[in-house]
C-alpha positions in Angstrom: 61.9 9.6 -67.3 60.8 6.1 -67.7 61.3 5.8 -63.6 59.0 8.6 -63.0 56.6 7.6 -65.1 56.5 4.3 -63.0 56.3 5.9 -59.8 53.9 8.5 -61.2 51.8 5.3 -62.0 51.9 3.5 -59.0 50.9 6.7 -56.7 47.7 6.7 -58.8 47.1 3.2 -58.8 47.3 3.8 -54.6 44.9 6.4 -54.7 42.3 4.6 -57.6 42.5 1.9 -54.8 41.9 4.0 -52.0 38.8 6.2 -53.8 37.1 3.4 -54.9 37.4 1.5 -51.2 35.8 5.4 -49.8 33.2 4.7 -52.8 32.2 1.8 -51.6 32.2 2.6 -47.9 29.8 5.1 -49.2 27.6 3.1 -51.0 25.4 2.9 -47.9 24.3 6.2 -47.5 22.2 9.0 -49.3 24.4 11.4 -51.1 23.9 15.0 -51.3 23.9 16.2 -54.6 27.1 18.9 -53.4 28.6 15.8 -52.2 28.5 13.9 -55.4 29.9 17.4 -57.4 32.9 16.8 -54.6 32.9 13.2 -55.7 32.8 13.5 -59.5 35.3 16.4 -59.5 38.1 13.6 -57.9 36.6 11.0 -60.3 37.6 13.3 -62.8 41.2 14.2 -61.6 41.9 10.5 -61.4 41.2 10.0 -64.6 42.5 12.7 -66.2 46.0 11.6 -64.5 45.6 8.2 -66.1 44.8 8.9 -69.4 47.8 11.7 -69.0 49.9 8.7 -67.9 48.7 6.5 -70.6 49.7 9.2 -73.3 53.1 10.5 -71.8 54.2 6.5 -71.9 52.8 5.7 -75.6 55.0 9.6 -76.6 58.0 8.5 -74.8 58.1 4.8 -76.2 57.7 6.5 -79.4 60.0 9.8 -79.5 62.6 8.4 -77.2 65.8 10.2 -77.1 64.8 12.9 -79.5 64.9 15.6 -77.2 62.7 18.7 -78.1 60.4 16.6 -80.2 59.2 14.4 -77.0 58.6 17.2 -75.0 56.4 19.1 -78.0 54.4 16.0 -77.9 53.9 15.5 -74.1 52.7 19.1 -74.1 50.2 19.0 -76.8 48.6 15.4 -75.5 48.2 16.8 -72.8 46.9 19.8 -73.8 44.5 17.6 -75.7 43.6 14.8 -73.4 43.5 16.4 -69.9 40.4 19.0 -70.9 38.5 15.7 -72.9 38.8 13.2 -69.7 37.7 15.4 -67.3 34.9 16.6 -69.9 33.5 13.3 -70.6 34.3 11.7 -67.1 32.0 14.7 -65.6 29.6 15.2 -68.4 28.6 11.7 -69.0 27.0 10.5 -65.7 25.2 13.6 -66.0 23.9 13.0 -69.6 23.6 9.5 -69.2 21.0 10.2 -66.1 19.1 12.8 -67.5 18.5 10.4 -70.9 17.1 7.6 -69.0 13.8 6.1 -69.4 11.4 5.7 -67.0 11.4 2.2 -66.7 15.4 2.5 -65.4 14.1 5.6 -63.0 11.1 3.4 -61.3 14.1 0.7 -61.0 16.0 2.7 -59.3 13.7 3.9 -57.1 12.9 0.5 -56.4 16.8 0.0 -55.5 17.1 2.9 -53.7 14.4 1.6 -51.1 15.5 -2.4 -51.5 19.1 -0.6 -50.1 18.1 1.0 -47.4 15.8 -2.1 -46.2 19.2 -4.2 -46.4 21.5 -1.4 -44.8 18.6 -1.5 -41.4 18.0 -5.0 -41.4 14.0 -4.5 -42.1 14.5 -6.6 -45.3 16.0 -9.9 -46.6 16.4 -11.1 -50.0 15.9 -15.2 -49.7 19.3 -17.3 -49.9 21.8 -14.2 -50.5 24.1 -14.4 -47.6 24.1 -10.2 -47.5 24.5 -9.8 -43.2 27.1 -12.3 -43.6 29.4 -10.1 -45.8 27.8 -6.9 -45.0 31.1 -4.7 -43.9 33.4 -7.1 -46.4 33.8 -6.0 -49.8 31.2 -8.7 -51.2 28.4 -6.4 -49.1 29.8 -3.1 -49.8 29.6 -4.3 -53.9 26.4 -5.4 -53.9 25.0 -2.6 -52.2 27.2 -0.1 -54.4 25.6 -1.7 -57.5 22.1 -2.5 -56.7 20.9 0.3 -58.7 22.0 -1.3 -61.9 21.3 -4.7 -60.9 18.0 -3.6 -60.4 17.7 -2.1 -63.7 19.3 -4.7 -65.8 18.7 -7.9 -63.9 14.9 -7.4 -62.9 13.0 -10.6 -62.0 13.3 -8.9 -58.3 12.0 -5.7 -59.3 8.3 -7.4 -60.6 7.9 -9.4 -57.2 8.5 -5.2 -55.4 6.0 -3.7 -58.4 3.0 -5.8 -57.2 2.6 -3.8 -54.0 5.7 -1.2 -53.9 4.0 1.0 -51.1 3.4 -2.0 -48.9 7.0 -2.8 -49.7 8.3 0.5 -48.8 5.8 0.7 -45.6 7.7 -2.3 -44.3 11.5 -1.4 -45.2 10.9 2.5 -43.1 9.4 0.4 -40.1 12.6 -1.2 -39.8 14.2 2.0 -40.9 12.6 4.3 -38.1 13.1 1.2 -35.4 16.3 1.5 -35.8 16.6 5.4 -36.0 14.0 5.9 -33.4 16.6 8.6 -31.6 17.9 10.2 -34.3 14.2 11.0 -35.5 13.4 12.0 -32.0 16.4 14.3 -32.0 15.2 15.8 -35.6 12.2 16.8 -33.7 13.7 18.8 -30.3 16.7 20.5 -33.4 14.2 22.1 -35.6 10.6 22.0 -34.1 10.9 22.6 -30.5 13.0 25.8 -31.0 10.5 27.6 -33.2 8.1 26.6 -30.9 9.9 28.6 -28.2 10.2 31.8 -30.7 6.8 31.6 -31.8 5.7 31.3 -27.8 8.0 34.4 -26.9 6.8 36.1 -29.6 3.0 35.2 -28.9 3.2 36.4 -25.2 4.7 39.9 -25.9 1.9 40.2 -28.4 -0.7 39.1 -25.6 1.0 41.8 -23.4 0.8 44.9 -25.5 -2.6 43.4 -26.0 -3.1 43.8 -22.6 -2.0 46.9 -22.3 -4.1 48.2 -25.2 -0.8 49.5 -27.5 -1.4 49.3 -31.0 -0.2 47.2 -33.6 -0.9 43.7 -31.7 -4.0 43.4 -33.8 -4.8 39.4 -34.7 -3.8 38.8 -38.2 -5.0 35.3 -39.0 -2.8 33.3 -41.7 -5.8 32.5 -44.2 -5.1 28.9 -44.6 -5.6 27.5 -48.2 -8.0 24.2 -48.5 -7.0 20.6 -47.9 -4.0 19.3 -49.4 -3.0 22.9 -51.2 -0.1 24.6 -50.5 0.1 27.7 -48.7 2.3 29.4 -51.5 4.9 31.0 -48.4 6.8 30.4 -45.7 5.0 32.4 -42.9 7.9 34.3 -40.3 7.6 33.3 -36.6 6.1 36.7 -36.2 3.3 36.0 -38.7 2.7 32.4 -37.1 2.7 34.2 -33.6 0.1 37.3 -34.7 -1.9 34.7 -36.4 -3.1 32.6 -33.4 -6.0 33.5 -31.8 -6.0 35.3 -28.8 -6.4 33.6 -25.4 -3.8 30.6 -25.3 -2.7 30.2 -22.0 -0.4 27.1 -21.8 2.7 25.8 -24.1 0.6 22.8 -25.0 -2.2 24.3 -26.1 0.2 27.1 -28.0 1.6 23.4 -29.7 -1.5 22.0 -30.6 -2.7 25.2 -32.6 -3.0 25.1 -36.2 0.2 27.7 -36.8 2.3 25.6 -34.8 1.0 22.8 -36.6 1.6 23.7 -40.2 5.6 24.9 -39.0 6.4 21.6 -37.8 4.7 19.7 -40.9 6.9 22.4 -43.1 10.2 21.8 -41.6 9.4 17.9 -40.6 8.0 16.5 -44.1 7.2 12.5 -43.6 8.3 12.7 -40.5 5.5 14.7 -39.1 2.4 12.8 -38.2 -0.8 14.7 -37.7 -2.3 14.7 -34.2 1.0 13.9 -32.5 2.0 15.7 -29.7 5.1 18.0 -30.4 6.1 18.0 -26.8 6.6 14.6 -26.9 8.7 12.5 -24.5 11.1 10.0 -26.1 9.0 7.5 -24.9 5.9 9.1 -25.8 7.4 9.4 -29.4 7.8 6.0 -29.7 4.1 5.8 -30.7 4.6 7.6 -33.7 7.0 5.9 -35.5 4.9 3.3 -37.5 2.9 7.1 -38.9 6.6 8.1 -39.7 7.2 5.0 -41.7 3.8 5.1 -43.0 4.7 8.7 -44.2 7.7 7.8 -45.4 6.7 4.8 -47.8 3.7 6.9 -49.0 6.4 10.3 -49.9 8.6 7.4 -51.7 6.0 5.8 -53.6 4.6 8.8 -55.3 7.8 10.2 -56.6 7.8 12.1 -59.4 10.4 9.8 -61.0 10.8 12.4 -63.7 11.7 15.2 -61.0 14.1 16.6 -59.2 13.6 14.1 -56.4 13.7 11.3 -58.7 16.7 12.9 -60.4 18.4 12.7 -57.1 17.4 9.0 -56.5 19.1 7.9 -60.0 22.0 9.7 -59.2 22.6 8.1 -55.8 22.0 4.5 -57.1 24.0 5.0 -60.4 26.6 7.4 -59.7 29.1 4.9 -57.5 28.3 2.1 -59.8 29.8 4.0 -62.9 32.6 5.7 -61.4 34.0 2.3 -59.3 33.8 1.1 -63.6 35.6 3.8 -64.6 38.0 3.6 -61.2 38.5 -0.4 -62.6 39.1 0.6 -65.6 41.8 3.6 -65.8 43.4 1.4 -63.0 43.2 -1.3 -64.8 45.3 0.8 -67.7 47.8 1.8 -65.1 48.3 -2.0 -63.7 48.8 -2.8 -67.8 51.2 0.2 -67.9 53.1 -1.0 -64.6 53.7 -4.7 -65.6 55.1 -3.9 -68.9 57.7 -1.9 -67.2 58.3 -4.7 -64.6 58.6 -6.4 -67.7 61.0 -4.1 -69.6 63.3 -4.2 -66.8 64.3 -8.1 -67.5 65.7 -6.8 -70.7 67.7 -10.2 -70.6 64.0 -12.1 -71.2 64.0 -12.4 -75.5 60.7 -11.5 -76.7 59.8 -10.1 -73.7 56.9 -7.5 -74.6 54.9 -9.6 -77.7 52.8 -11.6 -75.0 52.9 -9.6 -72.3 50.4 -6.9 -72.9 47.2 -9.9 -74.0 48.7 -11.9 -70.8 48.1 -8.7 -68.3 45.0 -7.7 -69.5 43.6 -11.9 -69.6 45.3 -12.0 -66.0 43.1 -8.4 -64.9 39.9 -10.0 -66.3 40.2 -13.3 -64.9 41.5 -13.1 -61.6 38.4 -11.3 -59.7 36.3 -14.5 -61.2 39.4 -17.3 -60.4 38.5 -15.7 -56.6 35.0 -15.4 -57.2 32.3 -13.3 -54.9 30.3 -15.3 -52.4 26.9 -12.7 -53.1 27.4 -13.3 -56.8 27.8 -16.7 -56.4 24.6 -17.4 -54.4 21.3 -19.0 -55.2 19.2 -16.6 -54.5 21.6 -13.7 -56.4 21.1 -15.7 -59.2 17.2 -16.5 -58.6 16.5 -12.8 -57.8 19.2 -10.7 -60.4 18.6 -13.5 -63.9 17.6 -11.7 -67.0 14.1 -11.8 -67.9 14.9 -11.7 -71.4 14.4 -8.0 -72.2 17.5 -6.5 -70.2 21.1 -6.1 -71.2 23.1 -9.3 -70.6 26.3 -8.0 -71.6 26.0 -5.0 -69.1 24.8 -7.3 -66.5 28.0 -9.5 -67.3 30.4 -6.5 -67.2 28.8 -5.4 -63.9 29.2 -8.7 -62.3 32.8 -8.7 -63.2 33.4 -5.5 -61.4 31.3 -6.9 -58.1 33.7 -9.2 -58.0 36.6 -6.9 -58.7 35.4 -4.1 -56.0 35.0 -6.8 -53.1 38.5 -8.4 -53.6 40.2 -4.6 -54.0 38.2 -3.5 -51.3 38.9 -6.3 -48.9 42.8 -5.8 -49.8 42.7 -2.3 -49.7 40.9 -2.1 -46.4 43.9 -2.1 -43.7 45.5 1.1 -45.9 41.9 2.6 -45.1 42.2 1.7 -41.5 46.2 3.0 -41.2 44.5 5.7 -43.0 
């Protein structure tokens, strides 16, 4: 049993390793909410197997060799633990989020925009060699943890407060630069095709017009004032019936007020008012620095205590806290596997009183014997020091695991590429 146990352990400890490397990798990108239910719900079965691990070792240490007893006892802790890891490792982040103040919600909204100027190259923070280590694990830690770093660490986040918007303004001018075609094909997927339907639909209305039948009456949309909401989604019939008689051309049919308000609707930010929506990609091009203007303007009046900024918090603390918890239940089953090692050399006298202090010393230390260049840097330090106010001993903890991530992840990464 002892054997199984330690291969049981070491196929976890491969795939904590390989998660937490796909965490990372990860870390870049906006998460959807489904995705991070997909996320959580391994998080939860990797943890659930270690504590399960953890348990079946301390019952068969204990109740060796007597038989029915041990096997009572592996039930029932099991029983028992399985249900409360998987409780707590899914309820927490959850719990956690939704008791945060708002200070820790405007810092992460602040992160959230800081990341993505880093990720496009529209933003550098002085003297942290980031583009140098940006696809090594150094750069996929800091990125996975600028949410907290943010929060806890936040000399950086006063220099963003004194003008956020113009912050954000010029972080989605790098961002829309750099995703000029992607935007552009946002644009011909959801607009341009409505704008057919509504233009079929419009000219068979203008025929039975024509032709006098009834039922092809205009039925104008009555449009609420400026900057209310409509209160519904009009159909592409209503849109259609509610333009005004007499349009002749495709571009005129674009520039009316119906087509108008669909593109706005299904666009968001990334509709700017007067632009053409027959655009060429070249013509586009014009309206990107409207987009980014949009875009910094959506982001900076967030309702932080929203569902939006609910989504924001989750995306910039969720990795963070589950690569912690990933370090730590692996860190259990590396314990767990060097006392085995150990065991083995039952000729060694003595054998387990130092081992279990020297493991865990050896886990803590090592990531900081290697070190992490980003951690290490001037201007880490200069933009990430305490101000006085913030949590020191998280900030500590969290540096630890920087370091921790970026050497796992920069050993783990061929498995990811044989993968």
């Amino acid at each position: 049993m002892l054997i199984a146990l330690v291969v049981l352990n070491t196929l976890y400890l491969i795939c904590s390793l390989l998660f937490n490397a796909e965490l990372l990798n990860m870390a870049g990108a906006d998460i959807p909410l489904r995705k991070l239910e997909v996320l959580e719900t391994y998080s939860q079965i990797l943890a659930a197997t270690s504590m399960c691990l953890l348990v079946w070792r301390i019952c068969y240490r204990r109740y060796q060799g007597k038989g029915r007893v041990l096997w009572v006892w592996l039930g029932a802790s099991t029983l028992v633990v399985t249900p409360l890891t998987w409780w707590f490792q899914g309820a927490a982040p959850d719990w956690v989020a939704e008791q945060f103040p708002g200070s820790l919600r405007v810092s992460s909204l602040y992160a959230y925009v800081t990341k993505k100027g880093l990720l496009y190259d529209s933003l550098t923070i002085p003297q942290i060699p980031y583009k140098a280590y940006k696809d090594q694990g150094e750069g996929k830690a800091f990125i996975a943890n600028l949410g907290v770093l943010m929060s806890v660490q936040g000399s950086y986040v006063e220099r963003i407060d004194r003008n956020f918007q113009g912050f954000s303004a010029a972080v989605f001018r790098g961002y829309t630069v750099r995703n000029g075609d992607a935007l552009y094909e946002r644009l011909q997927e959801t607009v341009v095709p409505s704008i057919s339907d509504i233009s079929r639909a419009y000219a068979q209305i203008e025929g039975f017009r024509a032709g006098g039948i009834s039922g092809s009456e205009w039925r104008p949309i009555k449009w609420p004032n400026a900057g209310d909401d409509l209160g519904y989604q009009p159909t592409i019939d209503e849109y259609a019936r509610s333009i005004n008689p007499g349009v002749r051309t495709r571009d005129a049919l674009a520039n009316t007020t119906e087509v108008r308000h669909m593109a706005k609707t299904k666009l968001g930010p990334l509709y700017v008012k007067g632009m053409n929506l027959l655009a060429t990609r070249e013509q586009y091009q014009a309206y990107l620095p409207g987009i980014a203007d949009n875009m910094a303007y959506d982001v900076a009046h967030t309702d932080i205590h929203g569902a939006e900024g609910l989504n924001v918090l989750k995306n910039m603390w969720f990795i963070p806290f589950s690569l912690l918890s990933g370090l730590f239940f692996g860190g259990i089953s590396l314990v767990v596997l060097i006392i085995s090692g150990v065991e083995a050399l039952r000729s060694l006298p003595g054998r387990i009183r130092f081992v279990r202090p020297v493991a865990v010393i050896s886990i803590v230390m090592l990531p900081l014997v290697v070190g992490n260049a980003i951690v290490d840097s001037p201007g880490y330090r200069d933009a990430f020091r305490s101000l006085g106010k913030q949590p020191v001993v998280l900030a500590t903890v969290f540096h630890w695991a920087m370091s921790s991530e970026a050497m796992l992840y920069n050993i783990t990464r061929p498995l990811l590429k044989a993968e």
